[in-house]
C-alpha positions as CSV (number, residue, x, y, z in Angstrom):
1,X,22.7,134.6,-75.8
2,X,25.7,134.1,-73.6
3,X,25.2,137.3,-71.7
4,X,22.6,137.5,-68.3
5,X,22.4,141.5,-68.2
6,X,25.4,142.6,-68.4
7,X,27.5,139.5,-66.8
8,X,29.2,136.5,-69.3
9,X,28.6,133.2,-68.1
10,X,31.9,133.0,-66.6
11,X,31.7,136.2,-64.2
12,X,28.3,134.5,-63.5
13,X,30.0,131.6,-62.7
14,X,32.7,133.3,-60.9
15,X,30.2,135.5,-58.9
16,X,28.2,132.3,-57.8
17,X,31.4,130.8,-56.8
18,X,32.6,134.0,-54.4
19,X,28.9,134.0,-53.2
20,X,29.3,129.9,-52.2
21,X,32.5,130.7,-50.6
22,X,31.3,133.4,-48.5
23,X,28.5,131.1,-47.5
24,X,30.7,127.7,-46.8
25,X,33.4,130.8,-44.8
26,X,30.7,131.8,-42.6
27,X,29.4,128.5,-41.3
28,X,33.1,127.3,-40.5
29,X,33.9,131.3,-39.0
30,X,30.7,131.0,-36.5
31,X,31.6,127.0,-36.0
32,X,27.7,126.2,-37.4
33,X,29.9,122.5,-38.4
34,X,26.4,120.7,-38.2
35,X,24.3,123.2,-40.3
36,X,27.2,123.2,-43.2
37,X,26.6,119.1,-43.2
38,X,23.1,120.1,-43.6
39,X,23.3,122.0,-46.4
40,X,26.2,119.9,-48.1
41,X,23.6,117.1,-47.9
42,X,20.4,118.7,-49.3
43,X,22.9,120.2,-52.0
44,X,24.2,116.7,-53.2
45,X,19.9,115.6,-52.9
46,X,19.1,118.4,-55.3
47,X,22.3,117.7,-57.5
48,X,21.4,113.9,-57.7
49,X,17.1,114.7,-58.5
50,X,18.6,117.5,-61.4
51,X,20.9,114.3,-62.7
52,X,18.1,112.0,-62.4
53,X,15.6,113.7,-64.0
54,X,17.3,115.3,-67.1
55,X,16.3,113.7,-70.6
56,X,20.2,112.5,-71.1
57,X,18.7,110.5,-74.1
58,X,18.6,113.1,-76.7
59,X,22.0,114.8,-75.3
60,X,23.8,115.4,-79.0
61,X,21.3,113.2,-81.1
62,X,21.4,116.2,-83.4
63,X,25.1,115.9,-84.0
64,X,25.2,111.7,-84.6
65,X,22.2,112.6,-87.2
66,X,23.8,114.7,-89.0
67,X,26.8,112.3,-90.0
């Protein structure tokens, strides 16, 4: 359950993390300053509609039942 292919979660964490690096490197190495505000903002947008619209109500219900 933990594995995607043949990657654990944290080299798949660690792979997205190079791959955001390289990204966030390359806008400030060819000075695109305006385009990596850009993309910081729709990225905190899309982090803010995930938080928004998860079901945090039921987060652990099955552990507090249980008890």
């Amino acid at each position: 359950m933990a594995n995607i292919g043949n990657l654990s979660r944290r080299n798949t964490a660690l792979l997205w993390l190079l791959a955001a690096a390289i990204f966030i490197g390359g806008f400030i190495y060819f000075e695109q300053i305006a385009l990596l505000y850009v993309v910081a903002t729709l990225g905190i947008v899309l982090l803010l509609l995930v938080v928004a619209f998860s079901d945090l109500e039921n987060v652990g219900r099955e552990n507090m039942d249980s008890n």
